[in-house]
C-alpha positions as CSV (number, residue, x, y, z in Angstrom):
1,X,79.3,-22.9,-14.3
2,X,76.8,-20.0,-15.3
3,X,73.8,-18.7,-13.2
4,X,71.2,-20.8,-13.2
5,X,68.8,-18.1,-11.4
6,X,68.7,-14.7,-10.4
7,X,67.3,-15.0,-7.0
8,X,68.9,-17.8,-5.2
9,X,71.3,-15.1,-3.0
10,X,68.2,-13.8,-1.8
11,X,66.7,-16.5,-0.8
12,X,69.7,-17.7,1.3
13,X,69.9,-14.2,2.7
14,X,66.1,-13.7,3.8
15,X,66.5,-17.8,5.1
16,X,69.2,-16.7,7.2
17,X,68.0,-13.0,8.7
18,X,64.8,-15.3,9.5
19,X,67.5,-18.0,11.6
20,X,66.2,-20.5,9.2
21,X,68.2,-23.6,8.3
22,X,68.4,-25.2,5.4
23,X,66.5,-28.8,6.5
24,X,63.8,-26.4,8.0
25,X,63.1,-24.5,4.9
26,X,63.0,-27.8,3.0
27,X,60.4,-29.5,5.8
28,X,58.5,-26.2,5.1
29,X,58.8,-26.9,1.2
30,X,57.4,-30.3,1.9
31,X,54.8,-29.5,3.8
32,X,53.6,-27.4,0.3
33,X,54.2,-30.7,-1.6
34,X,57.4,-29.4,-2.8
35,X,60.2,-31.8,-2.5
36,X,63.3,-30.6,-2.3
37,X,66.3,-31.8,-0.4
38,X,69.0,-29.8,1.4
39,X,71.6,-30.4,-1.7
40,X,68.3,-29.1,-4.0
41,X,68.5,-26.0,-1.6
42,X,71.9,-25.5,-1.9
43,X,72.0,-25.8,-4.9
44,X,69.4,-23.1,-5.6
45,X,70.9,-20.7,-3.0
46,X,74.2,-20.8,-4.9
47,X,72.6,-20.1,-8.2
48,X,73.4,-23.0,-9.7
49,X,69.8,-24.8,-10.2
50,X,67.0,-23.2,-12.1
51,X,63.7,-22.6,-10.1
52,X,59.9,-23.4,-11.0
53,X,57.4,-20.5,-10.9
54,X,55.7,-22.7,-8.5
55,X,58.6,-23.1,-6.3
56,X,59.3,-19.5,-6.0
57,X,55.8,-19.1,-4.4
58,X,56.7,-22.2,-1.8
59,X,59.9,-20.5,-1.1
60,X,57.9,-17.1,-0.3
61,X,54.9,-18.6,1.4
62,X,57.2,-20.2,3.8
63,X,59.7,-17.7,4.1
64,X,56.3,-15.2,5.1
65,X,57.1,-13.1,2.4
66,X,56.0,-11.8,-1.0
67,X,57.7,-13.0,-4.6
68,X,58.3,-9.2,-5.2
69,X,61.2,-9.7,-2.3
70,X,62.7,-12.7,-3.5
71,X,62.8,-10.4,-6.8
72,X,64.9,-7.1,-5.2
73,X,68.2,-6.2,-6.0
């Protein structure tokens, strides 16, 4: 299966230098009205589910950080 996004590494990277699980970035995430579950997560960490614009902001705001991160390679 291809890529399904480019920054889904980071995410699980930044998530886990934070000591951030999974279920407590997704009860942040729902807090923001975004409802994703754990598998969603996964999924997106693994690059294999394509991400909303307005998911990628979630993700930063509640990792307390800027979409420019998410974006470095």
């Amino acid at each position: 299966m291809e890529n399904k996004n480019i920054i889904g590494l980071n995410i699980k990277l930044l998530r886990k230098s934070l000591n951030i699980s999974q279920k407590e970035l997704v009860a942040k995430l729902n807090l923001q009205e975004i409802h994703l579950d754990e598998p969603m997560l996964s999924r997106i960490e693994n690059c294999k589910r394509p991400l909303f614009d307005y998911e990628i902001l979630a993700i930063a705001k509640a990792l307390n950080t800027s979409i420019d991160t998410l974006f470095k390679f």
